[in-house]
GULUM-357343 format. One line per field, with one value per atom (N, C-alpha, C): atom name; residue number from 1; y negated, x negated, z negated. Coordinates in Angstrom, 3 decimals. Layout:
BEGIN
atom: (CA,...)
n: (NUM,...)
py: (Y,...)
px: (X,...)
pz: (Z,...)
This chain:
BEGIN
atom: (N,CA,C,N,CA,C,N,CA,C,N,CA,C,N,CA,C,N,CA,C,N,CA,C,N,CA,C,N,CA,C,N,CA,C,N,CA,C,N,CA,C,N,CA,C,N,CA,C,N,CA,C,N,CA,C,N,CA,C,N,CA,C,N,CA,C,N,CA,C,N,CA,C,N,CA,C,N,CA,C,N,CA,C,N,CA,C,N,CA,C,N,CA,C,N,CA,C,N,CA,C,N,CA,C,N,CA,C,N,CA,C,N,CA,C,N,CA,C,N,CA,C,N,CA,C,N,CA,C,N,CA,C,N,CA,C,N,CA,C,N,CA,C,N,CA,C,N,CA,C,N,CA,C,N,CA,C,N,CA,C,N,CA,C,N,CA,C,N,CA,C,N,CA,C,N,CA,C,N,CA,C,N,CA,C,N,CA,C,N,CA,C,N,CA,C,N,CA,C,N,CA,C,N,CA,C,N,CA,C,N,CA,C,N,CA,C,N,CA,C,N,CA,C,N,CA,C,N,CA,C,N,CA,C,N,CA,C,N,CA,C,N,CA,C,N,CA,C,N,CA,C,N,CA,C,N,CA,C,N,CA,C,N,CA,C,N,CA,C,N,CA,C,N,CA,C,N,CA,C,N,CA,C,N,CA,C,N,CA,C,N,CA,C,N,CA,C,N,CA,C,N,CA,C,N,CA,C,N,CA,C,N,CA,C,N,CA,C,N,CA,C,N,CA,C,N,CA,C,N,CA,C,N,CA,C,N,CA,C,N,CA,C,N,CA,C,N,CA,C,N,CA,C,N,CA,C,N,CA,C,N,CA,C,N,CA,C,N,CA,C,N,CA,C,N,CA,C,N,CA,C,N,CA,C,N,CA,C,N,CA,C,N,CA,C,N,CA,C,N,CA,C,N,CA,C,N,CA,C,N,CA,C,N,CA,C,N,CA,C,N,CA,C,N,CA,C,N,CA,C,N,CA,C,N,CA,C,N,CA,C,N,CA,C,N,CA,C,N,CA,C,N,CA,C,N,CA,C,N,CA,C,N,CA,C,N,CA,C,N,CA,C,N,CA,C,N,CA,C,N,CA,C,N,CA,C,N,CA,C,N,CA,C,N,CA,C,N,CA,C,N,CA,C,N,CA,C,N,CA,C,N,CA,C,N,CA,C,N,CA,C,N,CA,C,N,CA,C,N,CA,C,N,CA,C,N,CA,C,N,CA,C,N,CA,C,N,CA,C,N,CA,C,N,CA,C,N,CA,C,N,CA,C,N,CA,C,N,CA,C,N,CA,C,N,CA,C,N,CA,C,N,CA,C,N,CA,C,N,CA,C,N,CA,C,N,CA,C,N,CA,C,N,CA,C,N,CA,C,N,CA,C,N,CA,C,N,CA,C,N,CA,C,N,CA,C,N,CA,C,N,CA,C,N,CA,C,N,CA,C,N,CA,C,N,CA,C,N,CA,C,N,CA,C,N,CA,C,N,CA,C,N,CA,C,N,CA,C,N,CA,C,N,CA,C,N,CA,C,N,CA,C,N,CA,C,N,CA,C,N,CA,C,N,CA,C,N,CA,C,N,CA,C,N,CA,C,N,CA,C,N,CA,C,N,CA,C,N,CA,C,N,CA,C,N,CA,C,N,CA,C,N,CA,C,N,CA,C,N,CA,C,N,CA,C,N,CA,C,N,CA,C,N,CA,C,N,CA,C,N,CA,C,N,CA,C,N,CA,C,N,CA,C,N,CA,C,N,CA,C,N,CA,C,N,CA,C,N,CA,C,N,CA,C,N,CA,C,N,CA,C,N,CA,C,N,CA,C)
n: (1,1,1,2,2,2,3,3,3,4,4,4,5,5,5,6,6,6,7,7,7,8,8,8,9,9,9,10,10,10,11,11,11,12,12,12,13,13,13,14,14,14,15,15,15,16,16,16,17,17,17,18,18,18,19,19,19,20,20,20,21,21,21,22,22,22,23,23,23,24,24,24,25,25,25,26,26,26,27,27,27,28,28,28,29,29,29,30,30,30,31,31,31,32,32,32,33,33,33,34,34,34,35,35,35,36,36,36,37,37,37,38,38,38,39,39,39,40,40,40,41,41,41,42,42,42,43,43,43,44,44,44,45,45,45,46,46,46,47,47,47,48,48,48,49,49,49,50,50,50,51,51,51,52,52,52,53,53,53,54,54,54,55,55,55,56,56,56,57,57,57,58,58,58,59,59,59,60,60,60,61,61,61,62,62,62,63,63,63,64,64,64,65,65,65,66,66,66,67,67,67,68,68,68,69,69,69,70,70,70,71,71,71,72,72,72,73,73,73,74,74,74,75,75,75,76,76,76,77,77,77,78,78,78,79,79,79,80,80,80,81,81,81,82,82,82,83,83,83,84,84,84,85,85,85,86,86,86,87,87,87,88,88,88,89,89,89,90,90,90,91,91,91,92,92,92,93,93,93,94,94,94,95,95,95,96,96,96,97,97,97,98,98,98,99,99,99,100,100,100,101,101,101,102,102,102,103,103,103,104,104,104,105,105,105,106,106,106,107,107,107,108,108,108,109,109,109,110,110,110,111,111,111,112,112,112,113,113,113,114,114,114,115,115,115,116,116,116,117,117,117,118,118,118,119,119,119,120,120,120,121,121,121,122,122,122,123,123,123,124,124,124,125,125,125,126,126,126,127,127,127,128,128,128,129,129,129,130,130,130,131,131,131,132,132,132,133,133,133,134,134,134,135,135,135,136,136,136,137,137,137,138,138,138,139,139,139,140,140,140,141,141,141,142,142,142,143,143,143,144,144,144,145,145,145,146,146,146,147,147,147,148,148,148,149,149,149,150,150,150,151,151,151,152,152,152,153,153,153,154,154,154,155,155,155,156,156,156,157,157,157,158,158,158,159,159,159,160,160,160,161,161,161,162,162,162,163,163,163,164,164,164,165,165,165,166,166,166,167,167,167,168,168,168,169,169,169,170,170,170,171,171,171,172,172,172,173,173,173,174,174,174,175,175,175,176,176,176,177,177,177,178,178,178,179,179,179,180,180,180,181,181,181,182,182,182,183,183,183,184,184,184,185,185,185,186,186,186,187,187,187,188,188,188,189,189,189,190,190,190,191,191,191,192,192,192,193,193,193,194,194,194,195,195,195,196,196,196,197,197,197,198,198,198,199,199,199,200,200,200,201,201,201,202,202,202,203,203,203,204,204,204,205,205,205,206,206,206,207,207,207,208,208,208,209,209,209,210,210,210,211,211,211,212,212,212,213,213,213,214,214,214,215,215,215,216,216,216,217,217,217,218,218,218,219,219,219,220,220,220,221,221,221,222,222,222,223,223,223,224,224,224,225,225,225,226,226,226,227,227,227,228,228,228,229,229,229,230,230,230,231,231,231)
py: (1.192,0.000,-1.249,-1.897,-3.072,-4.330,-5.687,-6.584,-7.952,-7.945,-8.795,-10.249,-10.764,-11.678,-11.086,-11.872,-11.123,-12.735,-12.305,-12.857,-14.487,-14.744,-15.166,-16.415,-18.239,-18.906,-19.739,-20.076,-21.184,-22.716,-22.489,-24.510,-25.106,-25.342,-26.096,-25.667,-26.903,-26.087,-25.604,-23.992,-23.420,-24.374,-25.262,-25.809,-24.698,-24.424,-23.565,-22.383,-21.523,-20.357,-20.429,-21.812,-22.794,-22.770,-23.002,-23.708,-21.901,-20.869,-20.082,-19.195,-19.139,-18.668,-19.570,-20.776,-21.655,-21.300,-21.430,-20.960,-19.475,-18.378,-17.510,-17.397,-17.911,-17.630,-18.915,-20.300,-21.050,-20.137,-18.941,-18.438,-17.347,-16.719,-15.491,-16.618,-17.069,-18.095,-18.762,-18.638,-19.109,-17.278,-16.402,-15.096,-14.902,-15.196,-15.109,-15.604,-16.823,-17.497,-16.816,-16.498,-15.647,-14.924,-14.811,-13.465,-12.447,-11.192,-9.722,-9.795,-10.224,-10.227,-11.121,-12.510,-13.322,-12.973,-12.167,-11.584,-11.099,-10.258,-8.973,-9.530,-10.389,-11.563,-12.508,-12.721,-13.603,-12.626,-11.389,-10.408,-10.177,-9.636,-9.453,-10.682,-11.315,-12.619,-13.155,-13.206,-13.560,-12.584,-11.269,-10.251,-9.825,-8.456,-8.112,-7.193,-7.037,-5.560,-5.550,-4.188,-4.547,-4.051,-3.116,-3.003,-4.112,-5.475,-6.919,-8.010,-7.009,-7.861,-7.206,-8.446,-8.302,-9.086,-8.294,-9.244,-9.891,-10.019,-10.852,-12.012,-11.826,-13.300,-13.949,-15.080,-15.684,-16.308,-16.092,-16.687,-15.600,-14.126,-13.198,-12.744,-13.591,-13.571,-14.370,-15.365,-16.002,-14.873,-13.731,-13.257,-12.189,-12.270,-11.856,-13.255,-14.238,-15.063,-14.999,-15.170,-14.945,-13.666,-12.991,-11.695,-11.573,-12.543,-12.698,-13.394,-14.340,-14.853,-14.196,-12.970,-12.816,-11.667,-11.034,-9.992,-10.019,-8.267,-7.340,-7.541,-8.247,-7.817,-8.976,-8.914,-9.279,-8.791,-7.367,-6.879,-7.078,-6.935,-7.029,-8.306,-9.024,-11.166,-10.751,-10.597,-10.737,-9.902,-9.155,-8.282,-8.572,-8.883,-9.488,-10.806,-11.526,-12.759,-13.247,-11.749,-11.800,-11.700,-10.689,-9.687,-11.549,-12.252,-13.509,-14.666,-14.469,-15.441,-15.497,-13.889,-13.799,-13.197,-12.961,-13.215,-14.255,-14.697,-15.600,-17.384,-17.537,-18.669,-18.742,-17.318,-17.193,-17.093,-16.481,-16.412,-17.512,-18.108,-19.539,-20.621,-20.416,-21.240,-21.057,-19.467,-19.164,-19.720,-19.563,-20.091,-20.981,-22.047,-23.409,-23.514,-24.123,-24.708,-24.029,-25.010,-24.573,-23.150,-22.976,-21.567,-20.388,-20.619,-19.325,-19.266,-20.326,-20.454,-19.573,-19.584,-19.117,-17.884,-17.606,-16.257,-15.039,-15.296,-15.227,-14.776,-15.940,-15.758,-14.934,-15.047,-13.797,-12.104,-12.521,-11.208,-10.412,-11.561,-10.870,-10.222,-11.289,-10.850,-9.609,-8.967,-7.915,-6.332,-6.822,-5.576,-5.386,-6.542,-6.144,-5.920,-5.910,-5.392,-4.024,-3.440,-1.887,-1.214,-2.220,-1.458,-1.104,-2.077,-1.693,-0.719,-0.141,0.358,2.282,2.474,3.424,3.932,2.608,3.475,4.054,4.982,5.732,4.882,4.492,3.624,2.538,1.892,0.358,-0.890,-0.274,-0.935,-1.377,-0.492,-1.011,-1.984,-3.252,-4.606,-4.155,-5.255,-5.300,-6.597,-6.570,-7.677,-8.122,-9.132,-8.985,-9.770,-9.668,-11.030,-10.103,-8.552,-7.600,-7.029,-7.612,-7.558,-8.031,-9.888,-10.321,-10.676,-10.339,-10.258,-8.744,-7.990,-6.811,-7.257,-8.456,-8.970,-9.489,-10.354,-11.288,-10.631,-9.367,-8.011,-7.403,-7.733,-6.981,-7.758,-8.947,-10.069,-10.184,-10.472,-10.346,-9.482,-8.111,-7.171,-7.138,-8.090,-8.158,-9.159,-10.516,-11.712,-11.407,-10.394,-10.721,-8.822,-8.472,-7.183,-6.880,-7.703,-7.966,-8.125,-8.959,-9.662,-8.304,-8.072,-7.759,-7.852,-7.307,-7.221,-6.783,-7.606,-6.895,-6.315,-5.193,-4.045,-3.816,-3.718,-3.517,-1.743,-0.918,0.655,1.217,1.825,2.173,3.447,3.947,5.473,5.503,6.328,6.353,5.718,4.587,3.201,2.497,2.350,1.829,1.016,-0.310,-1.103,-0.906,-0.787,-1.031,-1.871,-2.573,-3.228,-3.165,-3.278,-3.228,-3.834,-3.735,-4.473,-3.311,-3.860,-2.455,-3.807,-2.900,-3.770,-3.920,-4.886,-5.202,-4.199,-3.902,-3.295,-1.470,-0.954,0.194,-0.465,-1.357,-1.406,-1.421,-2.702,-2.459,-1.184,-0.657,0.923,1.963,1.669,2.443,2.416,1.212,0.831,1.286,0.897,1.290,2.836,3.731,4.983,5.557,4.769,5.363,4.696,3.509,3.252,3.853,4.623,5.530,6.484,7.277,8.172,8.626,7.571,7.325,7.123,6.411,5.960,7.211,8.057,9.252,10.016,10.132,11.108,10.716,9.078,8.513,8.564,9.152,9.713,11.135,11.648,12.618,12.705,11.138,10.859,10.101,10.277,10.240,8.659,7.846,6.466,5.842,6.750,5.881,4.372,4.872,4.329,5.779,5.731,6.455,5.953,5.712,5.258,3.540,3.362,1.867,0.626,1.645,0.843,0.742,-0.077,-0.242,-0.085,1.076,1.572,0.885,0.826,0.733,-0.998,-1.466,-2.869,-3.015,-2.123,-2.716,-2.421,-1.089,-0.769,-1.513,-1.662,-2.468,-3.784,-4.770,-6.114,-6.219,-4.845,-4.521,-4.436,-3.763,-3.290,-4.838,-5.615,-6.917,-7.627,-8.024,-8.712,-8.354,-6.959,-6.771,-6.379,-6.568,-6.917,-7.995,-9.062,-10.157,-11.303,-11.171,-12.286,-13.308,-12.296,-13.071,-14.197,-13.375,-14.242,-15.946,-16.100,-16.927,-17.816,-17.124,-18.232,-18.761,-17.894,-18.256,-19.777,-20.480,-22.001,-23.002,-22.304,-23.041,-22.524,-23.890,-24.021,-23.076,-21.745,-21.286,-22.161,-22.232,-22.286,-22.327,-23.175,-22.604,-21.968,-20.412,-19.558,-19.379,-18.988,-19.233,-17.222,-16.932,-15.755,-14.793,-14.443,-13.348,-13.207,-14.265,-13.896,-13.995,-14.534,-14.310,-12.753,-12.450,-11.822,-12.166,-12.526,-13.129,-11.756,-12.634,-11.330,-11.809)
px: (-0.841,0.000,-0.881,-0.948,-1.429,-0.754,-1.015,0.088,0.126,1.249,1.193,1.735,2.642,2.812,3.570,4.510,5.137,6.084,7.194,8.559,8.426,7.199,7.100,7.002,7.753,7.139,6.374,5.187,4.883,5.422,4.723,5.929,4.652,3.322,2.275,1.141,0.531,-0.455,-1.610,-1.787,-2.877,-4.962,-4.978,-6.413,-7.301,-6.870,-8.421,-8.252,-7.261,-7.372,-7.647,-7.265,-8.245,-9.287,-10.271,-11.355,-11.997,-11.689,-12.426,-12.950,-11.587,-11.404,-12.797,-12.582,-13.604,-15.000,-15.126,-16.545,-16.922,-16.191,-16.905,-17.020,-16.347,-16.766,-18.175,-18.240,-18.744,-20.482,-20.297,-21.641,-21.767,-20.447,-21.181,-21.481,-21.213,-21.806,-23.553,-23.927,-25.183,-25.502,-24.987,-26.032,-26.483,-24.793,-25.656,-26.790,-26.984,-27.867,-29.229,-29.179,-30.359,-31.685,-32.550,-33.160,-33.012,-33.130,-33.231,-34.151,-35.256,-36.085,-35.573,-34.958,-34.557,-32.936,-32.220,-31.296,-31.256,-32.081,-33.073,-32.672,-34.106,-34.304,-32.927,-31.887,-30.901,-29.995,-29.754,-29.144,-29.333,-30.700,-31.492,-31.408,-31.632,-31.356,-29.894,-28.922,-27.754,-26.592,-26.998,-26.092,-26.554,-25.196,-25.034,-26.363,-27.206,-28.721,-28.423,-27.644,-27.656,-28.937,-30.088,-31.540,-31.996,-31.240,-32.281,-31.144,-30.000,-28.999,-29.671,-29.648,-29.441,-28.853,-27.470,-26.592,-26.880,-27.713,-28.507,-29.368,-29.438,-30.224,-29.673,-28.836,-28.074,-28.622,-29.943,-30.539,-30.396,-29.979,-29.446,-28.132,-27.538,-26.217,-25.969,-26.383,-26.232,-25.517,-25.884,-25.619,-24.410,-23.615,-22.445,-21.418,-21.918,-20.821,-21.316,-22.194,-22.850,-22.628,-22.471,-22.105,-21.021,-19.720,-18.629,-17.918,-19.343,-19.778,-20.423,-20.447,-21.339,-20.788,-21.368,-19.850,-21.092,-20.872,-21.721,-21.137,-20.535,-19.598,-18.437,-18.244,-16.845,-15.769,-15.765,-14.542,-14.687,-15.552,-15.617,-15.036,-15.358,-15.333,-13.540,-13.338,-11.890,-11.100,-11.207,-10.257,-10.236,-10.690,-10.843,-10.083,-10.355,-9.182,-8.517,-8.053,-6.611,-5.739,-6.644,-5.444,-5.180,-6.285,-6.629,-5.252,-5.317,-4.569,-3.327,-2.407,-1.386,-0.974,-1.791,-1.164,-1.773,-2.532,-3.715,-2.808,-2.215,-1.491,-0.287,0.530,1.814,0.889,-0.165,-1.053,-1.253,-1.893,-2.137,-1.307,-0.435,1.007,1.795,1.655,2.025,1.061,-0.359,-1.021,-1.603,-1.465,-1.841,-3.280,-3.926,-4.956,-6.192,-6.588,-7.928,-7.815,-6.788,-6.541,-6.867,-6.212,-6.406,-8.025,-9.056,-10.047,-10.755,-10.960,-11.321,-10.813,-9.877,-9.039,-9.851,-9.582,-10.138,-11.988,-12.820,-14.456,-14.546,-14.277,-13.833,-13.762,-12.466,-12.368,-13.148,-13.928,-14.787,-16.254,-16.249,-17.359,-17.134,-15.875,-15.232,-15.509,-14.960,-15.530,-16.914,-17.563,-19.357,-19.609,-19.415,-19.889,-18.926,-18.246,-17.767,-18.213,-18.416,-19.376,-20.543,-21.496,-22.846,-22.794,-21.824,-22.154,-21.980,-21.239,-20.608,-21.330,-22.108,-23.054,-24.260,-24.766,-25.896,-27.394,-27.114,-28.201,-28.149,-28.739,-29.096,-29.776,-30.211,-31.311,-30.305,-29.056,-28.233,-27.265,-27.504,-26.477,-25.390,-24.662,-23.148,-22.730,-21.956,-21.450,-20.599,-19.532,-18.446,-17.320,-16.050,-15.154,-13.896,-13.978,-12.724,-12.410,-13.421,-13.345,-12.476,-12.928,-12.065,-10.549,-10.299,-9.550,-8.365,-8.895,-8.441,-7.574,-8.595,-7.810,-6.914,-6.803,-4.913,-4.298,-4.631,-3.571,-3.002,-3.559,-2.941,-2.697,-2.571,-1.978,-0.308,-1.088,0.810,1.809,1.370,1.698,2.602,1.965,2.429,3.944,3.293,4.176,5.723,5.323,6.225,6.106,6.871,7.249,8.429,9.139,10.283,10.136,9.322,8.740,8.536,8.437,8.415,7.350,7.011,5.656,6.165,5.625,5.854,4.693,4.625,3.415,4.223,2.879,3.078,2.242,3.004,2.603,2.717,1.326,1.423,1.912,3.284,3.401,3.316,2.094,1.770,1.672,0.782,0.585,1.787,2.962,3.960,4.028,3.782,3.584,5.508,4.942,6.226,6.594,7.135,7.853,8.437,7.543,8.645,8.609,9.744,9.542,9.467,8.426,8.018,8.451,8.416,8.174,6.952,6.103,5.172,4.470,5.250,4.572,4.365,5.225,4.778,3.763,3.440,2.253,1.297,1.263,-0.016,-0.266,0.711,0.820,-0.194,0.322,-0.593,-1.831,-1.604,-3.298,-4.482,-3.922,-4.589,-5.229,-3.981,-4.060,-5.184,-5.215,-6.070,-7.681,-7.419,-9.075,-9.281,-8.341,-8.806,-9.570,-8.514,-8.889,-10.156,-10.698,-11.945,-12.819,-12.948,-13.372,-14.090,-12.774,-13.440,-14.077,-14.037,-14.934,-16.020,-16.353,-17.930,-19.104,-18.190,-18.610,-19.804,-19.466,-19.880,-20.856,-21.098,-22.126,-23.233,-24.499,-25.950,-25.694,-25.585,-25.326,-24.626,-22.926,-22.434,-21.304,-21.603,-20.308,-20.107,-18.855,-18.499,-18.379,-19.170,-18.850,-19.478,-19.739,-20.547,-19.629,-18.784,-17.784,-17.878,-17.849,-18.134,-16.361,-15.871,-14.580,-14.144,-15.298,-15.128,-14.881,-15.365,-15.323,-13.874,-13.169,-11.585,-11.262,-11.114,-10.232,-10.552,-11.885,-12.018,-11.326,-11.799,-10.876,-9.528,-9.109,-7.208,-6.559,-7.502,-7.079,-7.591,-8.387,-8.585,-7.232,-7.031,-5.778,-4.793,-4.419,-2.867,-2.814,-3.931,-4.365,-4.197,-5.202,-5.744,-4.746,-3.911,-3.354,-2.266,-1.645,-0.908,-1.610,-2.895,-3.281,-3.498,-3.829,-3.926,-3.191,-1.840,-0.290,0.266,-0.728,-0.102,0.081,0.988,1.245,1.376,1.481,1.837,3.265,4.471,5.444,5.394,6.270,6.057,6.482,6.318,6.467,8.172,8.945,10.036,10.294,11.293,11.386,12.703,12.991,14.214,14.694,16.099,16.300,15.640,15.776,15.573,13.869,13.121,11.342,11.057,11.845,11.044,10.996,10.813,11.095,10.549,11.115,10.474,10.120,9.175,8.212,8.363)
pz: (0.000,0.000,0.000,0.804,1.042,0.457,-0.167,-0.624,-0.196,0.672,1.375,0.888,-0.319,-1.065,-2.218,-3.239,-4.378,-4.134,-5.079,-4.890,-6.269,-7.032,-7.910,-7.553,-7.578,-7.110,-8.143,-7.858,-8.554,-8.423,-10.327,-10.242,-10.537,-10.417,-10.541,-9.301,-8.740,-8.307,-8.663,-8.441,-8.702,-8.620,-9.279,-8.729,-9.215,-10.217,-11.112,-10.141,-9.655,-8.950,-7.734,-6.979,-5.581,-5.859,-7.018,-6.976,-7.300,-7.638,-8.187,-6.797,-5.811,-4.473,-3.719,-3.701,-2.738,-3.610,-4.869,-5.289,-5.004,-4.757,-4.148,-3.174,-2.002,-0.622,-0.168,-1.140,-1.065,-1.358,-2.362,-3.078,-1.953,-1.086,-0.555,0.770,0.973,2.616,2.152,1.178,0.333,0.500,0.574,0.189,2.032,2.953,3.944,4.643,3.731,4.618,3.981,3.300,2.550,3.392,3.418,4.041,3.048,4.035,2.856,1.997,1.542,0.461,-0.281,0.034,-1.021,-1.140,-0.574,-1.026,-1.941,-1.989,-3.256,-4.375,-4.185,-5.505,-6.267,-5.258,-5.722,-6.502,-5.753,-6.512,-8.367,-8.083,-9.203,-9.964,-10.162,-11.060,-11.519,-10.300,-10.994,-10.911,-10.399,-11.101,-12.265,-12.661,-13.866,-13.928,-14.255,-14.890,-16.038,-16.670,-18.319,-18.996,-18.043,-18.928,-19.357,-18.991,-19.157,-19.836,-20.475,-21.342,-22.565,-23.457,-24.900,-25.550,-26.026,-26.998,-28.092,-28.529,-29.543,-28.794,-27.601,-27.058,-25.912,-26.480,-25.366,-24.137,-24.138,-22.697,-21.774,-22.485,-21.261,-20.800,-21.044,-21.144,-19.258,-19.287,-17.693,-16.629,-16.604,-15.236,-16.132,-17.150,-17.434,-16.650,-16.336,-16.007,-13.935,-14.018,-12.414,-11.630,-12.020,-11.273,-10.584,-11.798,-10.948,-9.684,-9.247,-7.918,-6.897,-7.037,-5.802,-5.037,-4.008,-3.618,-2.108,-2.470,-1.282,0.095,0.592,1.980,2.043,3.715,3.956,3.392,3.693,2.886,1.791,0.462,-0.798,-1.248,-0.194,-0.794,-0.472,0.559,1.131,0.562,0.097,-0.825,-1.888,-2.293,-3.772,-4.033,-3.213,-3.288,-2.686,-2.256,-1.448,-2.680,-3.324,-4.525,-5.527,-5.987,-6.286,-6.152,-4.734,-3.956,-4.036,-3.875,-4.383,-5.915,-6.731,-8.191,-9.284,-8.671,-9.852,-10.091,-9.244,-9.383,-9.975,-10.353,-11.246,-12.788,-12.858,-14.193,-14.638,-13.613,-13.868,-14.390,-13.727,-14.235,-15.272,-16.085,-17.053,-18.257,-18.306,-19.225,-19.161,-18.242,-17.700,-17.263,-16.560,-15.663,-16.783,-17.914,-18.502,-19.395,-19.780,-20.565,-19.531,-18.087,-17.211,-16.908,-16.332,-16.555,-17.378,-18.691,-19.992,-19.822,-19.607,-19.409,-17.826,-17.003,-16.007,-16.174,-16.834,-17.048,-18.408,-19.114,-20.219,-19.518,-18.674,-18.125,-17.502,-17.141,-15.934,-16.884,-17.940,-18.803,-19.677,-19.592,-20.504,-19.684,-18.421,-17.306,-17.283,-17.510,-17.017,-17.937,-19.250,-19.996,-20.249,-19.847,-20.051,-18.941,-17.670,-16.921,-17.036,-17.760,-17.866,-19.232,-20.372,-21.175,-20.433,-19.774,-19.239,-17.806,-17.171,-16.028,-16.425,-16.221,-16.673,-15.786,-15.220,-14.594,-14.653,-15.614,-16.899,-15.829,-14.894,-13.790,-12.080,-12.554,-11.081,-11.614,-10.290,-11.182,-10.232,-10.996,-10.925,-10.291,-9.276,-9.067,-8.454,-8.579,-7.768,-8.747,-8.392,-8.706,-9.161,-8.871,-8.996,-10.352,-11.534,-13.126,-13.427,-13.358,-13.689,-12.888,-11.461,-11.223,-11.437,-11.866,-12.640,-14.170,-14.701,-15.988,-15.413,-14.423,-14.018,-13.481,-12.787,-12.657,-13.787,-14.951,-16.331,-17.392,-16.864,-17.277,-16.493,-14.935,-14.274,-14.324,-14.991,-14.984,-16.303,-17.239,-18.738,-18.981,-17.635,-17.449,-16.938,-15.660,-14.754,-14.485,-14.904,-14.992,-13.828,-13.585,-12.915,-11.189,-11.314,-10.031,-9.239,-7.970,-6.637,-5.804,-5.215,-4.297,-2.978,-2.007,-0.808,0.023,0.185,0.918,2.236,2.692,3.693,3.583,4.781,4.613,6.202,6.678,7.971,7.930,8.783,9.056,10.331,10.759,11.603,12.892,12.504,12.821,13.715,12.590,12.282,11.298,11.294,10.066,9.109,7.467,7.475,6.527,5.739,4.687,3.666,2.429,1.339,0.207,-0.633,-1.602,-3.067,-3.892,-4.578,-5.751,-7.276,-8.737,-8.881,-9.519,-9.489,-10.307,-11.485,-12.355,-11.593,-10.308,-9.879,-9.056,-8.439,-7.958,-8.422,-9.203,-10.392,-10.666,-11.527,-12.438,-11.601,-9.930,-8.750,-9.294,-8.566,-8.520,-9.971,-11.236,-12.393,-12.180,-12.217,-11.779,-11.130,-10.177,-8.799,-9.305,-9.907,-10.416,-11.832,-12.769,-13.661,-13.424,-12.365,-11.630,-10.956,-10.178,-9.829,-10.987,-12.011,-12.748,-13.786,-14.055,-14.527,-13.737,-12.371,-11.263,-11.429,-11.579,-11.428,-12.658,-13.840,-14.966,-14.537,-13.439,-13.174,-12.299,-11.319,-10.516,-11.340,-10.326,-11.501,-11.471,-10.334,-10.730,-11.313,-11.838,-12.776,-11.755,-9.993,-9.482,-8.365,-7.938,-6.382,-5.521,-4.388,-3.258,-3.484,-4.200,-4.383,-4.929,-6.228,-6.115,-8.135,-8.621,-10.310,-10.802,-10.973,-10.939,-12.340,-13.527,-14.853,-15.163,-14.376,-14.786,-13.903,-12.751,-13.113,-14.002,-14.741,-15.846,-16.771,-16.983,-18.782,-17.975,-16.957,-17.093,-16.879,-16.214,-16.576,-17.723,-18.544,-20.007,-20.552,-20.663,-21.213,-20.758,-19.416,-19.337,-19.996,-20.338,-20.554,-22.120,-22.924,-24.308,-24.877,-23.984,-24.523,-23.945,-22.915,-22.196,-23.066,-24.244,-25.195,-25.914,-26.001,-27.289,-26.678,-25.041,-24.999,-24.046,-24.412,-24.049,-25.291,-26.202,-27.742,-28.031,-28.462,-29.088,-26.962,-26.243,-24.699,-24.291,-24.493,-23.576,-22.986,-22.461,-21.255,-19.993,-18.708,-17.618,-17.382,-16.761,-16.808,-15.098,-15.899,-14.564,-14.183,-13.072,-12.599,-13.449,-13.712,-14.845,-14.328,-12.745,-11.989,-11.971,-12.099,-11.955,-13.590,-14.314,-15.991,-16.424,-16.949,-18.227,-19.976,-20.629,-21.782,-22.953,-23.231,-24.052,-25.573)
């Protein structure tokens, strides 16, 4: 299932989830211009290496927030904030502009660090924007239970249309990166297929934990009956 928008509208505009979208494609258009040796090097420095984190010394902390800028590929950048594009702005609007922010870089810092505790290879970084966008999937998931997704589904390259609950999509999706997640337990690197399975689940499970705590004492948003559900 592919997702092609959701039924939720926003009543503010999204800037912080604009500005997070334009800073990564702004950082992967900076990797292309790169050469492969200083690719290397840019990698290595502002992705996640947890052999060279230590939580006791905050000067190594930098590339828990940098990692979530950078992104191996077209497809990697573009999938990632597509998923971004259509739910990060109902999040946003639920816990307002600087709260989703905080919410969002948190998240992303929650995955890299359950990723780096759980890969067996301390020396392979991490990097990419699908942590913390894993947390506003389990955040929207928490918000807007109600809400609607529309996928699109090829049968036999027959595009087709539908409208799913958000929460069976999400619910999918979790599933399928558990799923994986425990297979890669079993590979010597600690991902499958080149893919850090653990940092969705830990920033899914962060969103749909932590997302109360910080709508706590904020007005909600007002929603029309059919897209709320109040918690």
């Amino acid at each position: 299932m592919f997702p092609i928008k959701d039924t939720i509208r926003s009543h503010t505009f999204p800037v912080v989830n604009w500005i997070l979208i334009i800073s990564n494609v702004a950082v992967f258009l900076f990797e292309l211009s790169l050469g492969p040796d200083q690719l290397e090097r840019f990698v290595a420095a502002f992705g996640l290496v947890q052999a060279r984190l230590d939580l006791f010394n905050p000067f190594t902390w930098f590339p828990l927030f940098t990692h979530m800028f950078l992104h191996g590929g077209w497809f990697h950048l573009l999938s990632n904030l597509w998923i971004l594009f259509i739910f990060g702005d109902n999040v946003e609007d639920h816990l307002g502009s600087g709260r989703f922010l905080w919410f969002y870089l948190l998240g992303g810092v929650a995955a890299g660090l359950i990723q780096g505790i759980l890969s067996p290879n301390p020396n392979l970084p991490s990097l990419g924007a699908s942590g913390a966008i894993a947390a506003v999937l389990g955040a929207y998931m928490l918000f807007f239970p109600r809400a609607r997704v529309i996928v699109l589904i090829l049968l036999v390259f027959i595009p087709w249309f539908i409208e799913v609950p958000s929460v069976l999509f999400i619910g999918i999706w979790f599933v399928s990166q558990l799923y994986s997640g425990v297979l890669s337990l079993t590979q010597q690197s600690g991902v499958w297929g080149g893919v850090a399975w653990w940092a969705h689940i830990g920033g899914f499970i962060f969103g749909l934990l932590m997302a109360r705590l910080f709508v706590a004492g904020r007005r909600p948003a007002r929603w029309y009956p059919d897209e709320y559900f109040p918690y």
